[in-house]
TILO-91858 format. One record per residue (C-alpha): x, y, z; residue in one letter; chain. Coordinates in steps of 0.1 Angstrom, whole numbers, plus 2048, in hexadecimal, padded with zeros to 3 digits. Layout:
+-----+-----+-----+---+---+
|  xx |  yy |  zz | r | c |
+-----+-----+-----+---+---+
|   X |   Y |   Z | A | A |
...
+-----+-----+-----+---+---+
This chain:
+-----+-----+-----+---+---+
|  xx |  yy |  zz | r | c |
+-----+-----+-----+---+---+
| 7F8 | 4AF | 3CB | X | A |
| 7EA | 4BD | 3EC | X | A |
| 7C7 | 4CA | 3E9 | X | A |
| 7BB | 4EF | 3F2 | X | A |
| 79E | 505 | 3FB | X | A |
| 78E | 51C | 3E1 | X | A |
| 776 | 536 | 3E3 | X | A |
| 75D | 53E | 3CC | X | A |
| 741 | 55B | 3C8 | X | A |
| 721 | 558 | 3BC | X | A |
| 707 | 56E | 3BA | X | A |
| 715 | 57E | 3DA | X | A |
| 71E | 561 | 3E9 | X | A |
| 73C | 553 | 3F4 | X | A |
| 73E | 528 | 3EF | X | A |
| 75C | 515 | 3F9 | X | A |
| 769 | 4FA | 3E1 | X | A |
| 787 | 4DC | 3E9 | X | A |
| 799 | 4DD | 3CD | X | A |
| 7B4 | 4BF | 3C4 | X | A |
| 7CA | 4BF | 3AB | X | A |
| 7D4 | 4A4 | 398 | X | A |
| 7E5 | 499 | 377 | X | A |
| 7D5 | 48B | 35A | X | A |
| 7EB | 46E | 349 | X | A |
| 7D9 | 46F | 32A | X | A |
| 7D6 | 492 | 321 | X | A |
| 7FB | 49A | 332 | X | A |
| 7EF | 4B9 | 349 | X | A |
| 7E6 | 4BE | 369 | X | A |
| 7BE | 4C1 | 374 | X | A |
| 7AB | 4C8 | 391 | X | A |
| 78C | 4BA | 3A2 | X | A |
| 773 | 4D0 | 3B5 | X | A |
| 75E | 4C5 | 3CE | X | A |
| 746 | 4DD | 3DF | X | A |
| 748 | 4E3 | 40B | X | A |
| 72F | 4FD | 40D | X | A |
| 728 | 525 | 413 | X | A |
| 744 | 539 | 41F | X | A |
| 739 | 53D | 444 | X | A |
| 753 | 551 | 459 | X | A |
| 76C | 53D | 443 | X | A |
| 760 | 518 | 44B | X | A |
| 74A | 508 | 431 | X | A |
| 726 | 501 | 438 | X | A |
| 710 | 4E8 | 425 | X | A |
| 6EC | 4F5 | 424 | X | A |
| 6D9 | 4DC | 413 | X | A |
| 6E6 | 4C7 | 432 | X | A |
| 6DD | 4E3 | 44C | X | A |
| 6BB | 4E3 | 43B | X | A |
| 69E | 4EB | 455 | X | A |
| 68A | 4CA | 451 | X | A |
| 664 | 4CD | 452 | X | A |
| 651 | 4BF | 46F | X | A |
| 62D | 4CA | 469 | X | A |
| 617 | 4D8 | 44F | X | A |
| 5F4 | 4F3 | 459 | X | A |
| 5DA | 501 | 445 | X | A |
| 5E2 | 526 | 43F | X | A |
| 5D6 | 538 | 421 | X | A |
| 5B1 | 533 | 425 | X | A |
| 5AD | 547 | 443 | X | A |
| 5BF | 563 | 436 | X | A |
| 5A3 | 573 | 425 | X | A |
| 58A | 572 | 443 | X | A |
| 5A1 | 580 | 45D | X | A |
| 5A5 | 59D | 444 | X | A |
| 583 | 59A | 444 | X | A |
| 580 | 59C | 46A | X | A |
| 597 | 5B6 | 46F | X | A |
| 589 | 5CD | 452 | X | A |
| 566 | 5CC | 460 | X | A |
| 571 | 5CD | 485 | X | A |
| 55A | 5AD | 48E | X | A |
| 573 | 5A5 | 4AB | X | A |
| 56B | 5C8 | 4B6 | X | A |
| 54A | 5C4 | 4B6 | X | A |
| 54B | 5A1 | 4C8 | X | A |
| 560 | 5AD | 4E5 | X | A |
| 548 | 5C6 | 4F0 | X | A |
| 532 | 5A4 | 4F8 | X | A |
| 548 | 587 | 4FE | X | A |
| 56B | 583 | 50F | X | A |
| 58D | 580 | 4FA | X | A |
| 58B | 559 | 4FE | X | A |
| 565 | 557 | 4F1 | X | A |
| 56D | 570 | 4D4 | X | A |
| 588 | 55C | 4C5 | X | A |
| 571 | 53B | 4C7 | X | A |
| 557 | 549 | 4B6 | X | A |
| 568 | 556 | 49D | X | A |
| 57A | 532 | 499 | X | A |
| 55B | 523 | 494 | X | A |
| 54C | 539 | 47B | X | A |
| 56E | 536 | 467 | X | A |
| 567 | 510 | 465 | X | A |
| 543 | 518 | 456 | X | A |
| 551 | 526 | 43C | X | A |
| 56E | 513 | 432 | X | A |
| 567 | 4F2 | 43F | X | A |
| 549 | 4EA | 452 | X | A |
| 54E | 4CD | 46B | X | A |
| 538 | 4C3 | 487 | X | A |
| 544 | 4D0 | 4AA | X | A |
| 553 | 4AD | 4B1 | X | A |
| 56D | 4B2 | 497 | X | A |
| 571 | 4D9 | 49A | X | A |
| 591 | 4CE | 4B2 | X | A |
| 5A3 | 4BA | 492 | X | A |
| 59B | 4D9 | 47B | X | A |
| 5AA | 4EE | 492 | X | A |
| 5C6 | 4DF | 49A | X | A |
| 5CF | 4D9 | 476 | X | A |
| 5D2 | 4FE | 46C | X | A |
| 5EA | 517 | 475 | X | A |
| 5CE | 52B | 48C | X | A |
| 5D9 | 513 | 4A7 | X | A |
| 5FB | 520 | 4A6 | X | A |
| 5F3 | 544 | 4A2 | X | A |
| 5F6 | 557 | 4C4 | X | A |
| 5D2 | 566 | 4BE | X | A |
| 5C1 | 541 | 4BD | X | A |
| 5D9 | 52E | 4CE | X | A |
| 5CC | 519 | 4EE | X | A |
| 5A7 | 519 | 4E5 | X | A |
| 58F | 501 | 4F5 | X | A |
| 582 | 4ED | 4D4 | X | A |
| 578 | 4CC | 4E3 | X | A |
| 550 | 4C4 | 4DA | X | A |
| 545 | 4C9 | 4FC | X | A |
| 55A | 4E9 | 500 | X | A |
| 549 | 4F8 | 4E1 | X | A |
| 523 | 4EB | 4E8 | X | A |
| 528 | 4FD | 50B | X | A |
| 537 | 518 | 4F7 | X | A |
| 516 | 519 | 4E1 | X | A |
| 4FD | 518 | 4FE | X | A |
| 50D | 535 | 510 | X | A |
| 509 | 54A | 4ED | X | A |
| 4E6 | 53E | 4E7 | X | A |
| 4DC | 547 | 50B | X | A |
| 4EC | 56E | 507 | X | A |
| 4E2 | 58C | 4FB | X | A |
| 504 | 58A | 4E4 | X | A |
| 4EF | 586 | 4C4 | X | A |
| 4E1 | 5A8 | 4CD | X | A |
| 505 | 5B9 | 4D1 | X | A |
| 50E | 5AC | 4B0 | X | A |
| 4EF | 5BA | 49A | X | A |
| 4F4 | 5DB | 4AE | X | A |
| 519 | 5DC | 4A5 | X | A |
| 516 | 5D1 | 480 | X | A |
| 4F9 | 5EC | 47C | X | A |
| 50C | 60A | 48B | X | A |
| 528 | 604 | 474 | X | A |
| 51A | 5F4 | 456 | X | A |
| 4F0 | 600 | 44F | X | A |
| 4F0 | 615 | 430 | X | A |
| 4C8 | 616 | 433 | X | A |
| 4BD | 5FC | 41C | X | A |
| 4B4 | 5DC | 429 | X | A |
| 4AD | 5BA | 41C | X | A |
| 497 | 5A6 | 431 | X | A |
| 48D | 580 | 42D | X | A |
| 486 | 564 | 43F | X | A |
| 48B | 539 | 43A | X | A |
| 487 | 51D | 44B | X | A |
| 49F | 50A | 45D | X | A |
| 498 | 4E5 | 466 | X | A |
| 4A0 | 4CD | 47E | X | A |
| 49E | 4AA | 489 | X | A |
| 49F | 4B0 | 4B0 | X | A |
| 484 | 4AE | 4C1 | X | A |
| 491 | 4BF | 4E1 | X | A |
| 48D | 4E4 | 4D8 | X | A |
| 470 | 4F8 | 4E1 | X | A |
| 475 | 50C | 4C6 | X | A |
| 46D | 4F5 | 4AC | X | A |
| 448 | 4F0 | 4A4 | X | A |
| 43B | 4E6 | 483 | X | A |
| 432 | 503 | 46B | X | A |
| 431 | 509 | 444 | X | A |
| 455 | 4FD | 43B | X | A |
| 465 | 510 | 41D | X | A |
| 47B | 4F9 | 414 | X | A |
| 45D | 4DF | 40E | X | A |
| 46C | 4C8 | 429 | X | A |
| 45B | 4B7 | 443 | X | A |
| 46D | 4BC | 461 | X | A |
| 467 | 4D5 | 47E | X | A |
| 474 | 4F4 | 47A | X | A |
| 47C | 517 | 485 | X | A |
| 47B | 532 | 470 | X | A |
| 49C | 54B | 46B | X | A |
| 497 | 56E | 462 | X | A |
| 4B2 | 580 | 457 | X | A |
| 4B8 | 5A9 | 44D | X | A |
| 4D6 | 5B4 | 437 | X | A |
| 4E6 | 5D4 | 42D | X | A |
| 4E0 | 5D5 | 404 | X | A |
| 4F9 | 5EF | 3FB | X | A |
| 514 | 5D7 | 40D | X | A |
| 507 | 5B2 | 411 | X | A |
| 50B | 5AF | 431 | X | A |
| 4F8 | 5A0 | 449 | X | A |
| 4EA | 5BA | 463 | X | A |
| 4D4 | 5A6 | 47B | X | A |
| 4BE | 57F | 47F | X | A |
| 4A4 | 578 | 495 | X | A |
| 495 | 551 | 49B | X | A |
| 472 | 547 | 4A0 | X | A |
| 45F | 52A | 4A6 | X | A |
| 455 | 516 | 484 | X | A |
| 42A | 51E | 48A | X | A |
| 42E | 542 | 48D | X | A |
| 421 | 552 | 470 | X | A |
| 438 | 56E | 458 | X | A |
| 421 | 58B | 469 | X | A |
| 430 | 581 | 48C | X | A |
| 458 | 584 | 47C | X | A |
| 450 | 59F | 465 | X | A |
| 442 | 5B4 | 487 | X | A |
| 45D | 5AA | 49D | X | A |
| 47A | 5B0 | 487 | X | A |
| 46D | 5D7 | 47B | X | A |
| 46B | 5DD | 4A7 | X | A |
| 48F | 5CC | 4AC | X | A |
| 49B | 5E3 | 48E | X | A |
| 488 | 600 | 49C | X | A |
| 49F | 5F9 | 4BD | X | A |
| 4BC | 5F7 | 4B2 | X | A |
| 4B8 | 61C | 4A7 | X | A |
| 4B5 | 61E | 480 | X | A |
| 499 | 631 | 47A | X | A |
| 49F | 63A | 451 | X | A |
| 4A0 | 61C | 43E | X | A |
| 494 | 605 | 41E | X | A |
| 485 | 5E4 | 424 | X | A |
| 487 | 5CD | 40B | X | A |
| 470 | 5B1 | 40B | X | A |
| 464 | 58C | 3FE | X | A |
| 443 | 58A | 3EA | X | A |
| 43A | 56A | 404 | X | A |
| 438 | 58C | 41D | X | A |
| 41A | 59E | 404 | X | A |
| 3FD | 59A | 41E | X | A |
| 3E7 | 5B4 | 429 | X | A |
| 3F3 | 5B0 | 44E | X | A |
| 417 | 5B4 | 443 | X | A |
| 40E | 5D2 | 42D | X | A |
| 3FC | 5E0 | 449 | X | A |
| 414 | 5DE | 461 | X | A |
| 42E | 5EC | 44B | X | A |
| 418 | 60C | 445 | X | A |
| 415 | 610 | 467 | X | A |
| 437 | 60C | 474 | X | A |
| 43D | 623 | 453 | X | A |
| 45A | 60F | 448 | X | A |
| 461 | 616 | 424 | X | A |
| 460 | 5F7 | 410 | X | A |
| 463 | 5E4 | 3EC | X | A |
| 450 | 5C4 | 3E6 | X | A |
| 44B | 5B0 | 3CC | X | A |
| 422 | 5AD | 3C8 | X | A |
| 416 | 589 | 3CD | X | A |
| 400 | 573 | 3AF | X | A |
| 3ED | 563 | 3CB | X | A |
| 3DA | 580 | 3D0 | X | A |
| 3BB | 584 | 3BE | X | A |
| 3BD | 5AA | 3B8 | X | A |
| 3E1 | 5A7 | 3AA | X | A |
| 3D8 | 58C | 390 | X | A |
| 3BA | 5A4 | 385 | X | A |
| 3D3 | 5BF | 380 | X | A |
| 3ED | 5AE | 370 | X | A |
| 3D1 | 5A0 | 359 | X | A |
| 3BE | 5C4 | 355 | X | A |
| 3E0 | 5D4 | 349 | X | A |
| 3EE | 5B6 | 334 | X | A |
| 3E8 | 5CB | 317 | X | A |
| 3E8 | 5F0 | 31F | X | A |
| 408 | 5EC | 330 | X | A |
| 417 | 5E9 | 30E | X | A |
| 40D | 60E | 309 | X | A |
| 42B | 620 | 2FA | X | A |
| 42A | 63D | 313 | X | A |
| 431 | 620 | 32A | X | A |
| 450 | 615 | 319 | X | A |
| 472 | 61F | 332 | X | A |
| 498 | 612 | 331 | X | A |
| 4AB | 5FC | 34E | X | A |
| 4CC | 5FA | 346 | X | A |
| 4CD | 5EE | 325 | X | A |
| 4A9 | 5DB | 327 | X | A |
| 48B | 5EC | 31C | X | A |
| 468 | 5E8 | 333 | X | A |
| 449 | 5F3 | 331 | X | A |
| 441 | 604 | 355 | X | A |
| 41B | 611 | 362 | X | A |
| 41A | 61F | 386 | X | A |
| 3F9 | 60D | 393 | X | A |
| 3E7 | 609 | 3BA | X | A |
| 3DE | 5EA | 3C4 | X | A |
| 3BF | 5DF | 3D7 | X | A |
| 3CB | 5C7 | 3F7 | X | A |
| 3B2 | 5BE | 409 | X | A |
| 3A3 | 5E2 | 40D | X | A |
| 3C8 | 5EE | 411 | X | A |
| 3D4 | 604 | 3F3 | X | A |
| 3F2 | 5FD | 3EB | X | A |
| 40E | 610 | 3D2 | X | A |
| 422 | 600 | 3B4 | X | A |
| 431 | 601 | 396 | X | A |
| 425 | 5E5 | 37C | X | A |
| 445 | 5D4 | 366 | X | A |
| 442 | 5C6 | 344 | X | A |
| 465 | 5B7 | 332 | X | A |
| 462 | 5A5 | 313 | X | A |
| 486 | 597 | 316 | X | A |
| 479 | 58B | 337 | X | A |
| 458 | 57D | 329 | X | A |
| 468 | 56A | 30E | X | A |
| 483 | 555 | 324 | X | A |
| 46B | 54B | 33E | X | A |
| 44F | 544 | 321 | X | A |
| 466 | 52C | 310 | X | A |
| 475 | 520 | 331 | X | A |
| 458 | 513 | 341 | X | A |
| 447 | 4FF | 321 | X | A |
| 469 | 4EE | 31E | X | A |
| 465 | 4E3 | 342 | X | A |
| 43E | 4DC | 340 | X | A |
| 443 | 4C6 | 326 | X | A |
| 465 | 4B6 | 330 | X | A |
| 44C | 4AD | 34F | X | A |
| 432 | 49C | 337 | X | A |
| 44A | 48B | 325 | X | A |
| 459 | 47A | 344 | X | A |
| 435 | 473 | 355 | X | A |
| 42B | 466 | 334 | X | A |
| 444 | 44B | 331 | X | A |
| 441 | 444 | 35A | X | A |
| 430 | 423 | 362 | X | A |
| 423 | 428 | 38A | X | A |
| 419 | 402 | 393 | X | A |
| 40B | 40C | 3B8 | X | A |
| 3EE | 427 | 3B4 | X | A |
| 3F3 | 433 | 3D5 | X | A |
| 418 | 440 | 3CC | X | A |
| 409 | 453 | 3AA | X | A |
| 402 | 476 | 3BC | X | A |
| 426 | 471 | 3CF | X | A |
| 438 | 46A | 3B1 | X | A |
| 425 | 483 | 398 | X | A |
| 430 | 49D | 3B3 | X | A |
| 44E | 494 | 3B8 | X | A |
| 451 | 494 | 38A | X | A |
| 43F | 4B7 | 387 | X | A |
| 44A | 4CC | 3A2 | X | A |
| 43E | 4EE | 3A0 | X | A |
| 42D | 4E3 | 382 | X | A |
| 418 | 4CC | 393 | X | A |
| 3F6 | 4E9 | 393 | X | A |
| 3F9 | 4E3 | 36B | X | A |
| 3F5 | 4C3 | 364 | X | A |
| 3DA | 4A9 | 36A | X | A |
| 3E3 | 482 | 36C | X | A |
| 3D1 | 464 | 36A | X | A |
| 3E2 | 443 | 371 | X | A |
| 3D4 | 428 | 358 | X | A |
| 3C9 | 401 | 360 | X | A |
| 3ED | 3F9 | 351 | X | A |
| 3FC | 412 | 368 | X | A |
| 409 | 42A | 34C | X | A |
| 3FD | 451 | 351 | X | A |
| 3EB | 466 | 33E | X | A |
| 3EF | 489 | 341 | X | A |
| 3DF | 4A6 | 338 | X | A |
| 3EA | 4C9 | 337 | X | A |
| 3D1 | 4E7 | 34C | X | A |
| 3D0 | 4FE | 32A | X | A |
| 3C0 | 518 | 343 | X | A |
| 3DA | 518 | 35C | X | A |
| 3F3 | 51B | 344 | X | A |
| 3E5 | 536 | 332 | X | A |
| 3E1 | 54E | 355 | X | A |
| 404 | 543 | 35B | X | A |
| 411 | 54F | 33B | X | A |
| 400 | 56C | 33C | X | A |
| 414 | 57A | 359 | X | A |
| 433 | 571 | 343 | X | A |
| 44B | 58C | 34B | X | A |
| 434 | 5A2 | 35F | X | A |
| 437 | 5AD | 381 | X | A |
| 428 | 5C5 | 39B | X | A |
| 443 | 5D3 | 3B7 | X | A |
| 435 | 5E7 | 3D1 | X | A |
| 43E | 604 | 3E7 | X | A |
| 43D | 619 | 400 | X | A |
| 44C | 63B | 402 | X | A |
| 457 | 64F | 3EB | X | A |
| 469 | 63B | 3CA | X | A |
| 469 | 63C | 3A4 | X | A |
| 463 | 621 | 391 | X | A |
| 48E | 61B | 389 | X | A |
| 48E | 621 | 3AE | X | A |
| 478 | 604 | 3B7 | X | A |
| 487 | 5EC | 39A | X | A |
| 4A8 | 5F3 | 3A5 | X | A |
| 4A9 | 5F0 | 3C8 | X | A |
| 496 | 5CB | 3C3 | X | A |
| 4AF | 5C0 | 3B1 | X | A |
| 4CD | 5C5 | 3C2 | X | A |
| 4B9 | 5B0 | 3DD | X | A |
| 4C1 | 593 | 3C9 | X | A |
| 4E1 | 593 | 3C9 | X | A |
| 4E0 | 593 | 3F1 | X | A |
| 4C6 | 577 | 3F0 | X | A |
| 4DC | 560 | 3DB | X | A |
| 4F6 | 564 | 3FB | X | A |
| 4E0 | 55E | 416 | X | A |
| 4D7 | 53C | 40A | X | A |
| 4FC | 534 | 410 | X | A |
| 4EB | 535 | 438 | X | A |
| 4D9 | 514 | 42F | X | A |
| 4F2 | 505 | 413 | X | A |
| 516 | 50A | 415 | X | A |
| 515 | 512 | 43D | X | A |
| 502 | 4F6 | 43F | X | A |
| 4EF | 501 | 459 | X | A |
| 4D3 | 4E5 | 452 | X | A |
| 4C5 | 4CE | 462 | X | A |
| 4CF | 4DF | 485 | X | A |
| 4D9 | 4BC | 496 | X | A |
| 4D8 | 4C9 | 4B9 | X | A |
| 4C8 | 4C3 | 4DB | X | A |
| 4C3 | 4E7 | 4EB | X | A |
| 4B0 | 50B | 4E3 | X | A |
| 4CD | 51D | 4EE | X | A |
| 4EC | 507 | 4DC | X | A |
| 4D4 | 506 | 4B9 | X | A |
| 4D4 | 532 | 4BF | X | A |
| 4FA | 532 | 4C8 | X | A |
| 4FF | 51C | 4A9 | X | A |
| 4EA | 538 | 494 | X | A |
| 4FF | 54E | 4A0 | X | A |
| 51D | 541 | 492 | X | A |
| 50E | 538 | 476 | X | A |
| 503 | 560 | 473 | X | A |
| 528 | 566 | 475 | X | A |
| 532 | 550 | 45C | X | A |
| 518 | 55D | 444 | X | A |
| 526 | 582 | 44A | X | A |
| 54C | 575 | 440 | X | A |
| 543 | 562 | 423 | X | A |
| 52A | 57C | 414 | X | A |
| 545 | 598 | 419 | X | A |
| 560 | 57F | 40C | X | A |
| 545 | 579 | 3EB | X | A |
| 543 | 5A0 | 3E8 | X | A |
| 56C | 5A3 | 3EA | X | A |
| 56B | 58C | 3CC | X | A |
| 555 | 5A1 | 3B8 | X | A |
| 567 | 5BF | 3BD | X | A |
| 586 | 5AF | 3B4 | X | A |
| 579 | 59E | 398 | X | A |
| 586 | 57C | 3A5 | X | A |
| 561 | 56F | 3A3 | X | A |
| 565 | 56D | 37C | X | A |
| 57E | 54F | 385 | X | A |
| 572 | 542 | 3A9 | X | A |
| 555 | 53B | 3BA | X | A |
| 558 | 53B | 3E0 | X | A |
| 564 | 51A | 3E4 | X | A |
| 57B | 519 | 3CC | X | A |
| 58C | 534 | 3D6 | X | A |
| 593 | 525 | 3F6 | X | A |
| 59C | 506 | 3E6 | X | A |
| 5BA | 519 | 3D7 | X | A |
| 5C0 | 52A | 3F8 | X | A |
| 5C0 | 507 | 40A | X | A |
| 5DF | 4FC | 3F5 | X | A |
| 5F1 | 517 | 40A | X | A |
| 604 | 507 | 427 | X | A |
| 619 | 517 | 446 | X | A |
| 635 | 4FF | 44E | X | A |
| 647 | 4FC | 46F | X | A |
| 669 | 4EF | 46F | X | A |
| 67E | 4D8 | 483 | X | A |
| 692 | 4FA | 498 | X | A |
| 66A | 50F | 496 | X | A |
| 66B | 524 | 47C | X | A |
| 64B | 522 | 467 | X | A |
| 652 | 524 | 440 | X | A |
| 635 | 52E | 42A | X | A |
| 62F | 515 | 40C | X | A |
| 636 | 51C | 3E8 | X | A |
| 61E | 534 | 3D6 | X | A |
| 60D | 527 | 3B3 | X | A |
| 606 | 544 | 39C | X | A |
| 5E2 | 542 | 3A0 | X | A |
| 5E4 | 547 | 3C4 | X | A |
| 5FD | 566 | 3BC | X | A |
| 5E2 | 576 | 3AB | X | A |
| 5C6 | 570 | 3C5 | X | A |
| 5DF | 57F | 3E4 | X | A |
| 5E7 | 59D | 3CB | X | A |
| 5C4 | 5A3 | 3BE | X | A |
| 5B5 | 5A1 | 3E1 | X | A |
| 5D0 | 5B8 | 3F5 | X | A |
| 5E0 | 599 | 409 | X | A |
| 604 | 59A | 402 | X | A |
| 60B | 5A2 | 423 | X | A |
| 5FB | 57F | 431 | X | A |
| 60E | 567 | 421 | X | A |
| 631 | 574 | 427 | X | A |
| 637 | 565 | 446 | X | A |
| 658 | 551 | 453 | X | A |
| 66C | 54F | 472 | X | A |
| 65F | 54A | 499 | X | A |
+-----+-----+-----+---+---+
């Protein structure tokens, strides 16, 4: 029996099918065997498993997704081409992508690059990534006035009038750069230094402005320069908020007579705010004292401190929530420290104030100990110091100037936190230190990426919040997910976008994205 062509339709589609029939001995009837040719294509059959597109390499896509939105939403490469050509604009931004997503020294920026799908994309194909490339790259920034562009630009179009300011330390091991000097380090580090200071927008989180300065120049000298370069850039109304390692008379003064409006927390170092802490302990418990924040009830007494002849405004804070958790918090780590010096056997005595150090930590100013003949320790607790410490349990002076009610004050502090927590991500997860590098001007251009990156991923952090995605992910885990994502180019060129999981579903819908991972064809 001669065989024949049959078509069938499914779902649409039209499949071609040899069919042969034949007769079956043992059941006495005649039965067919199908075989399958392929889809109906203008009548001829056409395998596609065998036409398959085969894959010939694999990028890194979904990762960069989010800060391109990013980019695009806050009109960075706007602001950067108003300082830099089309060419340096892309390479910048390239950089600062890989601070956030995978920091790599500039020697292996070119692998990175190559490996994701940026290298494909019209936008940042072609760049110039080889190490010497970017460290020119660098050099040029650091010696321009593109920093300057950049705070301008992100001020117009992002200052809502309160500002955080702070400043840290950034170390190195390069002797080469003027800049560095040795100064009081923050981070307790030995190593020269320069010191970062850095202004951000509270409302929004993002980073407004930096400025550098040697490691020896005093907070005074930053503190100064930073309200003049804010003063230039034309805000005139605005909230500083400010560290308590600022509360000096000199910084005061200098904010009084700039007349910058400011909150700071009041430091214990000072004599006259330990003697009002200590005068109020008690009174501050007065019931007409008593006042509600958010669901936590204080105990707040407007008061006027004494700084050095300077009189000074504040609002006095007493929470017994507060007092309780750090009460119980510090004895179990004063005696957690006892226990461990108590069993610690130090058999060199010149290692004992080393080691004790290293053991006690900020705890070290209460405690006394004694290394015995049999190299044991003995250690005695400063009832005194303890005591005074105590006492300020919970209780806390912020002062102002302007005009601000006490909710006022509390609040606007501690939003600042919040901020703070990002801006260490400068120093951590950008991994900005140590600076291992050989010039002033490439250690400033490398800042300045480094400011960039810090602008993506804080805005990124704040896009998790809103979204609620930061109840599931941290930063780095959601890129983690978002790495899994791959853009595939196949054998004829067309790029295929790699299978979705449902958890990634959920992070494209909940953050407005469906429109980036859609791609196929050319």
């Amino acid at each position: 029996m001669e065989s024949f062509v049959q078509v069938r339709k499914r779902g649409g589609q039209e499949y071609l099918y040899e069919v042969t029939p034949y007769y079956d001995k043992e059941k006495k009837q005649i039965r067919q065997t199908v075989k399958y040719l392929g889809k109906n294509v203008d009548g001829k059959p056409v395998k596609v498993r065998e036409t398959a597109k085969k894959p010939r390499r694999a990028l890194s896509y979904g990762e960069f997704q989010p800060l391109l939105k990013i980019v695009e939403e806050l009109g960075l490469k706007e602001i950067l081409q108003d300082e830099l050509p089309d060419r340096d604009v892309k390479t910048a931004l390239l950089l600062a992508f890989n601070r956030v997503l995978r920091p790599v020294s500039m020697r292996n920026v070119e692998s990175w690059y190559e490996a994701s799908y940026l290298s494909e994309q019209s936008e940042f194909r072609d760049l110039q990534t080889t190490s010497q490339r970017l460290s020119e790259f660098l050099e040029r920034i650091g010696e321009s006035d593109v920093p300057m562009g950049l705070f301008k630009g992100m001020i117009q179009r992002f200052s809502t009038g309160a500002l955080i300011y702070d400043l840290t330390s950034l170390s190195s091991y390069s002797k080469l750069i003027n800049m560095l000097e040795y100064g009081y380090n923050r981070d307790g580090l030995s190593t020269a230094q320069v010191n970062l200071s850095i202004v951000t927008d509270k409302d929004s989180g993002i980073p407004l402005m930096y400025d550098v300065y040697p490691g020896s120049i005093v907070d005074v000298s930053t503190l100064f320069n930073t309200v003049r370069r804010i003063k230039d850039l034309g805000i005139a109304r605005y909230t500083m908020i400010i560290d308590r390692g600022f509360f000096s008379k000199d910084n005061l003064q200098l904010l009084f007579d700039e007349n910058v409006v400011f909150v700071i927390p009041a430091s214990t170092t000072l004599k006259s705010v330990k003697e009002m802490i200590t005068s109020l302990h008690d009174d501050i418990k007065d019931p007409d004292n008593l006042r509600k924040y958010h669901d936590t009830v204080i105990f707040v007494k407007p008061v006027t401190i004494d700084v050095d002849g300077l009189q000074v405004k504040g609002y006095y804070y007493y929470d017994r929530n507060r007092e309780n958790l750090d009460t119980n918090l510090f004895y179990k780590r004063l005696y957690n420290v006892v226990d461990e010096l108590k069993n610690r056997h130090i058999k060199n005595p010149y290692d004992t104030e080393r080691i004790v150090r290293s053991i006690a930590g900020k705890l070290y100013n209460y405690i006394e100990v004694q290394r015995n003949i049999d190299s044991s320790l003995t250690v005695t607790i400063k009832k005194n110091a303890v005591s005074q410490r105590i006492n300020r349990m919970g209780r806390y002076i912020l002062c102002y100037h302007g005009e601000m009610t006490w909710e006022e004050c509390l609040r606007t502090y501690k939003e600042r936190d919040q901020v703070e927590k990002r801006f260490h991500h400068l120093k951590n997860d950008l991994d900005a230190v140590p600076l291992n590098v050989r010039k002033e001007s490439t250690m400033k251009g490398f800042l300045f990426i480094c400011f960039l990156a810090l602008i993506l991923r804080m805005r990124l952090q704040k896009h998790l919040e809103e979204t609620r995605l930061d109840k599931k992910y941290c930063v780095e885990d959601l890129i983690l997910e978002l790495e899994k994502i791959h853009m595939i180019k196949l054998e004829d060129g067309d790029w295929l976008l790699s299978e979705l999981t449902k958890k990634q579903k959920d992070i494209i819908e909940r953050m407005s994205l469906e429109s980036c991972y859609q791609k196929t064809g050319k």
